[in-house]
C-alpha positions as a Markdown table, in Angstrom:
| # | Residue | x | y | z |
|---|---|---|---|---|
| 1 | Unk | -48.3 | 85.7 | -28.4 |
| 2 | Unk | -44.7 | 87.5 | -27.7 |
| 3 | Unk | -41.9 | 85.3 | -27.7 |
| 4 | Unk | -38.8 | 87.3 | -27.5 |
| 5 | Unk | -39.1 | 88.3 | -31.0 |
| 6 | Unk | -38.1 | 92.5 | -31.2 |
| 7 | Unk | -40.4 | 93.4 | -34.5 |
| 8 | Unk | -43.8 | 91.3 | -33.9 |
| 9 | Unk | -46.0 | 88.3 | -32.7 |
| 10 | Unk | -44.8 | 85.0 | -33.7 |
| 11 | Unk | -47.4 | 82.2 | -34.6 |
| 12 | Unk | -46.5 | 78.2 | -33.7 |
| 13 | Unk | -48.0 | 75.2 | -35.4 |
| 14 | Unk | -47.0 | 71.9 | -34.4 |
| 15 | Unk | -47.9 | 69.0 | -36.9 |
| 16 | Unk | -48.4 | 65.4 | -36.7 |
| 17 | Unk | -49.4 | 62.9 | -38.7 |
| 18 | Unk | -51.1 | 59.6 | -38.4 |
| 19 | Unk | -50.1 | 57.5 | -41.0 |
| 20 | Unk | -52.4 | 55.1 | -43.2 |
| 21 | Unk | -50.7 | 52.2 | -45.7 |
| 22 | Unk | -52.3 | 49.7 | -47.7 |
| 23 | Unk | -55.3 | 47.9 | -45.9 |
| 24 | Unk | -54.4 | 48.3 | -42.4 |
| 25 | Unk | -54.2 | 50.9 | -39.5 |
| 26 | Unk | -51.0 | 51.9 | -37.9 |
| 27 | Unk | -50.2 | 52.6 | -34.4 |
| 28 | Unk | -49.8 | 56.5 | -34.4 |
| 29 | Unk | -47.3 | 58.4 | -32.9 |
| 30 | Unk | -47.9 | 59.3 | -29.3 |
| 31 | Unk | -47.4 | 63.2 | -29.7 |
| 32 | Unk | -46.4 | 64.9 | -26.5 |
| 33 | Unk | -47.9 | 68.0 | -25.3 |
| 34 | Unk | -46.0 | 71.1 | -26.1 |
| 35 | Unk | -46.5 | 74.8 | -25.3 |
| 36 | Unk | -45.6 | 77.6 | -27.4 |
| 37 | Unk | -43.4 | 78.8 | -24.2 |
| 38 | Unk | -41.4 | 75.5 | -24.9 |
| 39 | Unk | -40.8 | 75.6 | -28.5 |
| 40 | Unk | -39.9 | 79.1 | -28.5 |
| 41 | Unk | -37.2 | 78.1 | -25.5 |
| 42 | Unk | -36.0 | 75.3 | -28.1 |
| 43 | Unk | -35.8 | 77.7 | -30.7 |
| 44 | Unk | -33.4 | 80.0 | -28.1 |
| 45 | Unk | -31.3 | 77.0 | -27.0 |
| 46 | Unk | -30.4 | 76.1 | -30.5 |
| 47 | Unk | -29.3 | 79.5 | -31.8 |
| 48 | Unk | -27.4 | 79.9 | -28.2 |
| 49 | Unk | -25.4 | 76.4 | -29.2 |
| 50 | Unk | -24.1 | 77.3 | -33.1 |
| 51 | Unk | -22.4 | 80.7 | -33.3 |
| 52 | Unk | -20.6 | 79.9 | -36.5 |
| 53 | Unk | -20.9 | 77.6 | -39.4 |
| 54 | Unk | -18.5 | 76.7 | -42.1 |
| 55 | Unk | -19.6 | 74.6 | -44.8 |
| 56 | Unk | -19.8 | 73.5 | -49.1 |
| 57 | Unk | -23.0 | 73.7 | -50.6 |
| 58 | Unk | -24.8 | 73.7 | -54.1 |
| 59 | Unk | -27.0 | 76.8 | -54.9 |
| 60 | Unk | -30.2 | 76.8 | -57.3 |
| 61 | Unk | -32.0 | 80.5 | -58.0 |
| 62 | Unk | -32.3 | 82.9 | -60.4 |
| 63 | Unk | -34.7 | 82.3 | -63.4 |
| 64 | Unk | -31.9 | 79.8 | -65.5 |
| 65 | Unk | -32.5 | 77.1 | -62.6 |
| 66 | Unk | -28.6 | 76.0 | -63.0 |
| 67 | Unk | -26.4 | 74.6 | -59.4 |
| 68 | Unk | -23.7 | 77.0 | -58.9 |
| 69 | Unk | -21.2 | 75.3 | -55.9 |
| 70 | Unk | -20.4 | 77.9 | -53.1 |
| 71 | Unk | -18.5 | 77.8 | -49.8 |
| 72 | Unk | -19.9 | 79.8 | -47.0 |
| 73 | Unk | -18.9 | 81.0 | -43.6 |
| 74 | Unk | -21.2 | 82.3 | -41.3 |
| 75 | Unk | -20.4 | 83.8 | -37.6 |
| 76 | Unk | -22.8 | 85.3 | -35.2 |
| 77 | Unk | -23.9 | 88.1 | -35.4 |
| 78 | Unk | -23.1 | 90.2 | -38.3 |
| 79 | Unk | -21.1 | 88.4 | -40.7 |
| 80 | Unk | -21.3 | 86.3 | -43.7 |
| 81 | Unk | -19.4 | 85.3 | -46.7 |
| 82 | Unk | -20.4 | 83.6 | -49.4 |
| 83 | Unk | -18.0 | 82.3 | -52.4 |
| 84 | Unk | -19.2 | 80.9 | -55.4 |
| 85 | Unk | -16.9 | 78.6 | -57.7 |
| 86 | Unk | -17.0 | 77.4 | -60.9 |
| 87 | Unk | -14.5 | 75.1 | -62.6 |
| 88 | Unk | -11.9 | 77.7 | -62.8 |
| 89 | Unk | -11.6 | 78.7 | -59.4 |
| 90 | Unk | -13.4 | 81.9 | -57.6 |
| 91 | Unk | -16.3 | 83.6 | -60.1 |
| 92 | Unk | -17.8 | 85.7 | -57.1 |
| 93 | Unk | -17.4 | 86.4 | -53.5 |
| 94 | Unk | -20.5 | 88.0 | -51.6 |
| 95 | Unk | -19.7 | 89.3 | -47.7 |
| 96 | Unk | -20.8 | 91.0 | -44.8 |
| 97 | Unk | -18.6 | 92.6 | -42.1 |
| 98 | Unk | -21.0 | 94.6 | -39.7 |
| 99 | Unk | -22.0 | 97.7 | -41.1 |
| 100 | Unk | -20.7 | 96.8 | -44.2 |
| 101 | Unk | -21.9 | 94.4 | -47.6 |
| 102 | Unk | -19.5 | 94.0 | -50.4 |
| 103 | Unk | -19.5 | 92.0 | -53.9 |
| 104 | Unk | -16.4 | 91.1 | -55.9 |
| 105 | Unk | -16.0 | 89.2 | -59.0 |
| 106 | Unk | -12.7 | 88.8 | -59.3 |
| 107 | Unk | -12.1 | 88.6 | -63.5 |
| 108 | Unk | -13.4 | 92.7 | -63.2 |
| 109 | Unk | -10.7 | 93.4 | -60.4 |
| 110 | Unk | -13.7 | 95.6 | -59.0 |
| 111 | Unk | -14.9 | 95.4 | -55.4 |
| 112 | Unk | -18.7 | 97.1 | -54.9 |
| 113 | Unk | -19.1 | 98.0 | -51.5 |
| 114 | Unk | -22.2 | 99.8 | -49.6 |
| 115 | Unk | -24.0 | 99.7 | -45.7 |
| 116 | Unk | -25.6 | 96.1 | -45.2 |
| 117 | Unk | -29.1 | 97.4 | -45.4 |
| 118 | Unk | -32.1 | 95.6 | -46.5 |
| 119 | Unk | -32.5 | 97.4 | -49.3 |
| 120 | Unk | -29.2 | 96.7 | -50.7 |
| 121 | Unk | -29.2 | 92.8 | -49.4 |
| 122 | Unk | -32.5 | 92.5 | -51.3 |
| 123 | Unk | -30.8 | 94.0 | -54.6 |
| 124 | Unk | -28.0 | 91.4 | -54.1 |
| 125 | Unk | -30.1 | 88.6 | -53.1 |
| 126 | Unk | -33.8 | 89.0 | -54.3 |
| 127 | Unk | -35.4 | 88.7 | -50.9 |
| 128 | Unk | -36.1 | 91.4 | -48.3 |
| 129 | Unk | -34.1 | 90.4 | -45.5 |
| 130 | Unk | -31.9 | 91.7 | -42.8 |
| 131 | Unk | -28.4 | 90.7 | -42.2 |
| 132 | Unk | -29.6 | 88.8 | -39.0 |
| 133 | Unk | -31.9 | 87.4 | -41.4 |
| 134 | Unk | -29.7 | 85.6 | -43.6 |
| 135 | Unk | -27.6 | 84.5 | -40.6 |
| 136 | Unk | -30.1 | 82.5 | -38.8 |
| 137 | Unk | -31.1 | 80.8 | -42.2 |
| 138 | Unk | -27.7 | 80.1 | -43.1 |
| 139 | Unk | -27.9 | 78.3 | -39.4 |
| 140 | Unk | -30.5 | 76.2 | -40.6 |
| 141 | Unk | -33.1 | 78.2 | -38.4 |
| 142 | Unk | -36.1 | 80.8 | -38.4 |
| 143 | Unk | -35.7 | 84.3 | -38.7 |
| 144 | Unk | -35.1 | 85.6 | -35.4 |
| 145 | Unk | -37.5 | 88.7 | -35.7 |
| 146 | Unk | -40.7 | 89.2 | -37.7 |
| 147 | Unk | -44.2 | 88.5 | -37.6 |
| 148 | Unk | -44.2 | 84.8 | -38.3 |
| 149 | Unk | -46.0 | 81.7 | -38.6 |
| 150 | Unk | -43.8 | 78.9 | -37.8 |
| 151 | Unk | -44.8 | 74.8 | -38.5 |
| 152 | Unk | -42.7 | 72.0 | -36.4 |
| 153 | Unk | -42.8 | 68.5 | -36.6 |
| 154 | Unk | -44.7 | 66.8 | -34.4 |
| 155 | Unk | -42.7 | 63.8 | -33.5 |
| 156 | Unk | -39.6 | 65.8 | -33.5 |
| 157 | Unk | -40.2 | 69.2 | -32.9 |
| 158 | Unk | -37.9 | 70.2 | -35.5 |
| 159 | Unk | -39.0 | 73.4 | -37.7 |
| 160 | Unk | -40.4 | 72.0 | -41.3 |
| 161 | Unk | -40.9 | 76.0 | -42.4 |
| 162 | Unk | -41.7 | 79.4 | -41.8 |
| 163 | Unk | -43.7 | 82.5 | -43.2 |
| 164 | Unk | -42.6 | 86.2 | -42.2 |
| 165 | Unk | -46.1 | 88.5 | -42.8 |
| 166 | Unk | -45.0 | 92.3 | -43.5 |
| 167 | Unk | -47.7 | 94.5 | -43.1 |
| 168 | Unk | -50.3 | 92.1 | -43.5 |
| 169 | Unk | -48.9 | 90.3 | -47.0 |
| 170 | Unk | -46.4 | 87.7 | -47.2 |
| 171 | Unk | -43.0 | 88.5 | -47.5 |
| 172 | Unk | -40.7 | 85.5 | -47.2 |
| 173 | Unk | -41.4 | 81.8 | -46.9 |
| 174 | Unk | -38.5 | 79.2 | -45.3 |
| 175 | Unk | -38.6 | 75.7 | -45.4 |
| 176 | Unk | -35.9 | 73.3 | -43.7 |
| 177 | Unk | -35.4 | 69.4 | -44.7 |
| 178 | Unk | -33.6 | 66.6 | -44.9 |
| 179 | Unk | -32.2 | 66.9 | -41.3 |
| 180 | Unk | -28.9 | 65.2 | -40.4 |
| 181 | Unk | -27.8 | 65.4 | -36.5 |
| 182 | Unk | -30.3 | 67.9 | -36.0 |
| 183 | Unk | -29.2 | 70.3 | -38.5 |
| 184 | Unk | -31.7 | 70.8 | -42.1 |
| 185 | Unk | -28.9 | 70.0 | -45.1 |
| 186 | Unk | -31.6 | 71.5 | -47.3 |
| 187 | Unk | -33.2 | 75.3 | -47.2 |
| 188 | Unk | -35.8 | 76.5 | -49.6 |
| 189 | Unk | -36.3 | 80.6 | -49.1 |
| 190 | Unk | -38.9 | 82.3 | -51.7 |
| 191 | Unk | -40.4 | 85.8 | -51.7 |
| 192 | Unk | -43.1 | 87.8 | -52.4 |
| 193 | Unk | -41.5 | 88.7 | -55.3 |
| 194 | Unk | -41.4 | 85.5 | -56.6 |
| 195 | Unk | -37.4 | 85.2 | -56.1 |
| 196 | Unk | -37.0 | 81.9 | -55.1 |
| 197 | Unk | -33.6 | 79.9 | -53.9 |
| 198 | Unk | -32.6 | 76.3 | -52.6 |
| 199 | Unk | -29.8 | 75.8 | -50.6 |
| 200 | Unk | -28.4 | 71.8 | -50.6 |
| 201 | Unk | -25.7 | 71.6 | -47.7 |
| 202 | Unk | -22.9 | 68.8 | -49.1 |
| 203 | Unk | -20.7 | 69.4 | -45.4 |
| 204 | Unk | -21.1 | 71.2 | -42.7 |
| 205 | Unk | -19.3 | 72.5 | -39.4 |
| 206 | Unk | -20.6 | 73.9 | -37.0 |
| 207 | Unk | -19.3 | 76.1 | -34.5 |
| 208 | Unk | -16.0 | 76.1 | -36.9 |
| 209 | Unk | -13.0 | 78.0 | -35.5 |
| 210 | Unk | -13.6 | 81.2 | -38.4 |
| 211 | Unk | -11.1 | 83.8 | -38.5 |
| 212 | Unk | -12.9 | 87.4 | -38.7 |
| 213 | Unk | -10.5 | 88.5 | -40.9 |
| 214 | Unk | -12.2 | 85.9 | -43.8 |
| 215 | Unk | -14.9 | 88.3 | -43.7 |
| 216 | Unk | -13.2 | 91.4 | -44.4 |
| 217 | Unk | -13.8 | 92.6 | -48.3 |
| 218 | Unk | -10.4 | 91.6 | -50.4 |
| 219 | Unk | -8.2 | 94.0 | -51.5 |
| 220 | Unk | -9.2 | 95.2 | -55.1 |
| 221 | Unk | -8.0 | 97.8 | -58.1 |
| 222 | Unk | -10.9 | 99.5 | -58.1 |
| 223 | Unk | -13.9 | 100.4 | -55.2 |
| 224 | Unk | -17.0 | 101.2 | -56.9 |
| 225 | Unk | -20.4 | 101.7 | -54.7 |
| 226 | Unk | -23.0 | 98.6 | -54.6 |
| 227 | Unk | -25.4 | 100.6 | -57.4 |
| 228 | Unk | -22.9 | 100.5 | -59.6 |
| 229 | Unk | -23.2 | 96.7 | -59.9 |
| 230 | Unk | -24.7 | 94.5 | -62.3 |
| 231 | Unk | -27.5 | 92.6 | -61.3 |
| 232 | Unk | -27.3 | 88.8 | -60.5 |
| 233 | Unk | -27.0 | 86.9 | -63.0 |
| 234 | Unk | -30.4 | 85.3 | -64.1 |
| 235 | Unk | -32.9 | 88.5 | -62.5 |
């Protein structure tokens, strides 16, 4: 089915579970009928009520496995920035403004700069995705385009995870959990690739007052172009 999706079909399943513990039944869950129509119009109502998030996180990917701490601010549609610390302060700052994606680890005094395509987002992040893409996951939702297969609780309705298909193969898998007034405080994304990252939300705002200026890339001694950059650390 079409559900106001602008590259494919997207796919609902809605899960329940009837539980079973130690030698006696349970009452189940009365489940209430839901139509694909209505989850999809869920889906649209909750990306209509966050347009921007601000919020301290811990980070695991790359093939070490270690936490990195990162502060992130996300605003709707096009721009993201992504800091990660380490004891001493600032080790790397990761943005998108529009058009544009930039990198700048501050101890080179080097800012790496390039169009936000998906070809460079997947050389800075491992995954194929599209700016929108990391938006709506940084909102703790589905992508918002894509042939997809989508799972939702069935008690709840809220989206446990979500597989993108690209040209008939797998291309990114999302899941969403621990849940905490309706917004998932942990995101798992992993690729075809077998790039793989988990996202652990430690505080989050939502709809945050966010400056578009904090997205701009910061002033630097040097300007190089995005293939000049090392890869991430750990790929």
């Amino acid at each position: 089915m079409r559900g106001g999706t602008r590259r494919g079909l997207l796919l609902v399943c809605v899960v329940g579970v009837l539980p079973l513990a130690g030698c006696f039944w349970r009452v189940p869950r009365v489940l209430r009928a839901v139509t694909a129509e209505e989850l999809l119009a869920d889906l649209a109502a909750r990306r209509a009520a966050v347009t921007s998030l601000r919020a301290r996180a811990r980070l695991r990917s790359g093939l070490t496995g270690l936490w990195t701490r990162e502060a992130l601010l996300v605003r709707r549609p096009d721009a993201v920035r992504i800091d990660v610390l380490s004891p001493f302060g600032l080790a790397l700052a990761v943005g998108v403004q529009g058009s544009l994606l930039w990198a700048y680890p501050p101890a080179e005094s080097t800012r790496y700069e390039g169009p936000a395509s998906a070809a460079n987002l997947t050389r800075l992040l491992g995954a194929p995705v599209e700016v929108g893409d990391v938006v709506e996951v940084l909102l703790g939702l589905p992508l918002a385009a894509g042939a997809q297969t989508i799972w939702f609780a069935g008690d709840t309705l809220r989206v446990r995870r979500a597989e993108e298909t690209r040209d008939g193969a797998l291309a990114l898998r999302v899941a969403f959990d621990d849940y905490r007034d309706g917004f998932p405080h942990l995101v798992e994304v992993g690729a075809a690739s077998g790039a793989a990252a988990r996202l652990a939300y430690e505080a989050v705002e939502r709809n945050a007052p966010v400056d578009p200026a904090l997205f701009a890339p910061p002033p630097a001694a040097r300007v190089l172009p995005l293939e000049a950059a090392p890869p991430p650390e750990g790929r």
